[in-house]
Steps between C-alpha positions, in 0.01 A plus 500: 500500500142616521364622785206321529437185275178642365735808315587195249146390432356583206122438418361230224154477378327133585555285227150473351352830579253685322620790245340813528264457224408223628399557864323804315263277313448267796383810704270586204348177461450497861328884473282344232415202729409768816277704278289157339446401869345796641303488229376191577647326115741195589852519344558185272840430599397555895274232429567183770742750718207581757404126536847412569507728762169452626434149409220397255169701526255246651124490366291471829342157548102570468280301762189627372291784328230633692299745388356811669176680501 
């Protein structure tokens, strides 16, 4: 008999992981994602993720214009 119980373990991968490939593209469509954002261009597919964060943008209600001299 085994001297400790974990000796007899042996590791399995989660059912329903990611391969390697693809975790790899997932981290490059991310990198792609990163590099539209700092440059200010929104990512089509990360469309709707900040307002389900955030909650919807909200127009601010407008009392009045006045105008300055």
């Amino acid at each position: 008999m085994a001297e400790n119980e974990d000796d007899n373990m042996i590791p399995v991968p989660l059912p329903g992981g990611e391969s390697d490939d693809e975790r790899e593209r997932i981290r490059k469509s991310n990198d792609r994602d990163q590099e539209r954002e700092r440059r200010g261009q929104p990512a089509r597919h990360n469309r709707g993720y900040d307002e389900a964060a955030d909650g919807p943008a909200r127009v601010p209600d407008i009392e009045r214009v006045v105008e300055e001299e």
